[in-house]
N, C-alpha and C positions, 0 to 999 in steps of 0.2 A: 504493500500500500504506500502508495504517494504524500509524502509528510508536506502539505501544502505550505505549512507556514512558514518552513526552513529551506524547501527546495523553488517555490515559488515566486520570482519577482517582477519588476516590472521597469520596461524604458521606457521614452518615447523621445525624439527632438525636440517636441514642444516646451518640454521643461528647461530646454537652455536656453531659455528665454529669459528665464524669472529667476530671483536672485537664489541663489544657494540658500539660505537660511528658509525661506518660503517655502523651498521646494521640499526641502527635509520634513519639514513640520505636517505636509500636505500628505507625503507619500507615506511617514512612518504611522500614520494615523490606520492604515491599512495593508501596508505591506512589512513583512523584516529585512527584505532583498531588495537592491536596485540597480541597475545596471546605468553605471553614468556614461551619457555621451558628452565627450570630453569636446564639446563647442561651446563658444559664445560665450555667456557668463558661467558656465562650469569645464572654461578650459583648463589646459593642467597647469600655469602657472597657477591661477583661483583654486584648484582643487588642492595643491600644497599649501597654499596661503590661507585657506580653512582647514587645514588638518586633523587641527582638536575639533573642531564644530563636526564635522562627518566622523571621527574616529569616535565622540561622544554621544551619538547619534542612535545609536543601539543599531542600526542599518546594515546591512555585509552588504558590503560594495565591491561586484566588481568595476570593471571598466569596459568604453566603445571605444577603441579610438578614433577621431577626428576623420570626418571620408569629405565633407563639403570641400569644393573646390579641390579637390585634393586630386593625385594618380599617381600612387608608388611604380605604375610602368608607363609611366611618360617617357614619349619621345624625347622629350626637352628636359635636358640635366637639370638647369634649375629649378623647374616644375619637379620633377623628379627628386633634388636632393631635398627641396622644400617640405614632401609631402615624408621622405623619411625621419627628416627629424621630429617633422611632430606626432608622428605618429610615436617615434621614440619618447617624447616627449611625457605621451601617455602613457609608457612603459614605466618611466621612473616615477609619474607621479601614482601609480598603482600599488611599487613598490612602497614607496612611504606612506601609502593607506593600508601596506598589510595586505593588499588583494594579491589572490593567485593568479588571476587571470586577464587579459586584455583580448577583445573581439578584437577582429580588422578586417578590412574589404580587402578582397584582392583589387589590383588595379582594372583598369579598362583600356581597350582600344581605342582611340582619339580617329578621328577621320583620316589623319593621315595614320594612322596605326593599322587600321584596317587592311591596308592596302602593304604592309612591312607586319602580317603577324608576329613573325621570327622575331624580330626586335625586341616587338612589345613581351614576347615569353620570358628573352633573357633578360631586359629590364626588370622583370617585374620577382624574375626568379633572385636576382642580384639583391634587389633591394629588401624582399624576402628573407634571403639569408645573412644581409646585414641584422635588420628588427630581429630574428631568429638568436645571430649571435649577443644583442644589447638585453632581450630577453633571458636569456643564459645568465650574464651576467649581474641581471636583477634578481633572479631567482621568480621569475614569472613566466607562465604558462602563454601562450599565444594561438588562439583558438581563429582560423580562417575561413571568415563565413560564405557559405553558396549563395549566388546572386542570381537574379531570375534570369530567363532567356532570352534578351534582350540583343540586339544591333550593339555590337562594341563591348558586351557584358564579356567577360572570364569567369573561370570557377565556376560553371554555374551546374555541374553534378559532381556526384564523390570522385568520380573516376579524374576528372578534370584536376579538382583540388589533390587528389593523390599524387597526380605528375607533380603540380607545381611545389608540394611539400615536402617533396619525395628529397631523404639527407637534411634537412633541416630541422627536425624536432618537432616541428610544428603539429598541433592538434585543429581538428576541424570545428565550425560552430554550424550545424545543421538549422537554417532559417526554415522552418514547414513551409512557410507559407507560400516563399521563393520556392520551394521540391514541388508544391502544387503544381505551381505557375508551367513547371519544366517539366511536370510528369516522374520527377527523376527521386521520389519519397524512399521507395523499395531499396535502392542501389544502395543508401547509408545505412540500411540493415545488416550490411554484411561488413560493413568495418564499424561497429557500433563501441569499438576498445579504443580508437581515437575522436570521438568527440568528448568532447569537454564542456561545451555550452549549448543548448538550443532555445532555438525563439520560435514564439507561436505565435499565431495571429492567422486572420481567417481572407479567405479573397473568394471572386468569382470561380478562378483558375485560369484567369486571363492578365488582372492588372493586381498590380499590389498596392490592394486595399490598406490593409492592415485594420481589419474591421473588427469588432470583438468573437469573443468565440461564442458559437451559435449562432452565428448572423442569416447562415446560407444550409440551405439544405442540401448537400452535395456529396460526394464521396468520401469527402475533407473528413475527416471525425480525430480532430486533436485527440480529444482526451484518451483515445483508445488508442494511438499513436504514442502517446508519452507512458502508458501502459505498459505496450508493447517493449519499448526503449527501459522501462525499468525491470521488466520481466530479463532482460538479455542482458543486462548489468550495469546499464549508466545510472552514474549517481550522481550527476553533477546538476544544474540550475537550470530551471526553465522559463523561462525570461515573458512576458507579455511583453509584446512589443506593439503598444497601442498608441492613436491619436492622442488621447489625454487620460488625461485622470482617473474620469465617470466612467470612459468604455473599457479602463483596464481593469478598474471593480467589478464592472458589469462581467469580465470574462474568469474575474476570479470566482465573483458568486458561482457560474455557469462552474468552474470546474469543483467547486466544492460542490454542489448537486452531484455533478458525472463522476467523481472519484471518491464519494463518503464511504459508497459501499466495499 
């Protein structure tokens, strides 16, 4: 059985909008877990400069780190070294919160990427096992999340993310909602000893909604998916990753109904 209160938590971008101290107060009123997405006013310079405020917070934090504007497999070095350091950035401010873990996007194909796959793989593999080795040496886990199946998208099934991780240590963060989108749910069944993080949220099976769970009557059936994923041995965190607040309540009621039993 699914221990909701310890293994449960919740993101959303919306939140790094509002100041840290609000957002704590808002979210620990309902959840114990939260997965910070390290933009905006909760980027990781602010998330060390609150340290005691989140460390006193009773909250297990992990971390997202920073994807806006970003592509660790940019063509373009600058773009490129820009989007590793912050993302590093979010490694070390993890590590002095005590978190094990940091989500990350793989990067994407850029228009002219498209047309230079090759490039965009070894960029993105390079920059990869840069985070990979800064990870090492924080003593933090690094979970690579599947992205839908999109024009320019990477990673976007296990098999995909296994080439790119393949020698670097790295563990995977299974998005459902992104496995819908790609049909690709089954394939992470069968390496279910490298994920580390999952996010749940619900869609058509077309666009990424990020809708609460139970929205759609469809083949989707989280709660019997994260079942499944606890029956085969994962213990780690399973994240709502919702528009705001009220739809990430509404998705935890929903799963305390579907998992009491």
């Amino acid at each position: 059985m699914i221990d909701i209160p310890s293994r449960v938590g919740i993101s959303s971008p919306l939140f790094s909008f509002s100041d840290l101290e609000g957002t704590i107060q808002e979210i620990s009123t309902h959840f114990k877990r939260w997965e910070v997405v390290a933009e905006l006013e909760h980027d990781s310079q602010t998330l060390l400069e609150k340290r005691d405020l989140l460390l006193a917070s009773g909250l297990e934090i992990t971390i997202h780190a920073p994807f806006s504007d970003l592509n660790i497999a940019s063509l373009d070095q600058r773009t490129r070294e820009l989007s590793v350091r912050r993302v590093g950035e979010s490694i070390v401010a993890a590590h002095e919160l005590g978190s094990s873990m940091v989500t990350i996007h793989p990067g994407f194909s850029s228009p002219l990427g498209i047309i230079a796959p090759g490039m965009v793989d070894d960029f993105n593999y390079e920059s990869l096992s840069i985070l990979a080795r800064k990870a090492d040496e924080q003593n933090v886990s690094l979970a690579l999340e599947n992205m839908p199946p999109w024009r320019g998208s990477i990673g976007d099934d296990v098999w995909d993310l296994l080439k790119r991780i393949k020698g670097t240590g790295l563990k995977i963060c299974l998005d459902i909602g992104h496995a819908h989108i790609g049909g690709s749910i089954d394939g992470f069944f069968e390496k279910t000893d490298l994920i580390a993080n999952v996010h749940i949220h619900e869609n058509d099976g077309k666009n990424d909604l990020h809708m609460p769970l139970g929205s759609y009557k469809s083949d989707l059936d989280v709660a019997a998916l994260m079942k499944k994923l606890d029956e085969r041995g994962y213990v780690g965190p399973f994240i709502i990753e919702s528009r705001n607040l009220d739809e990430g309540v509404k998705s935890l009621d929903y799963l305390r109904d579907r998992l009491s039993d």
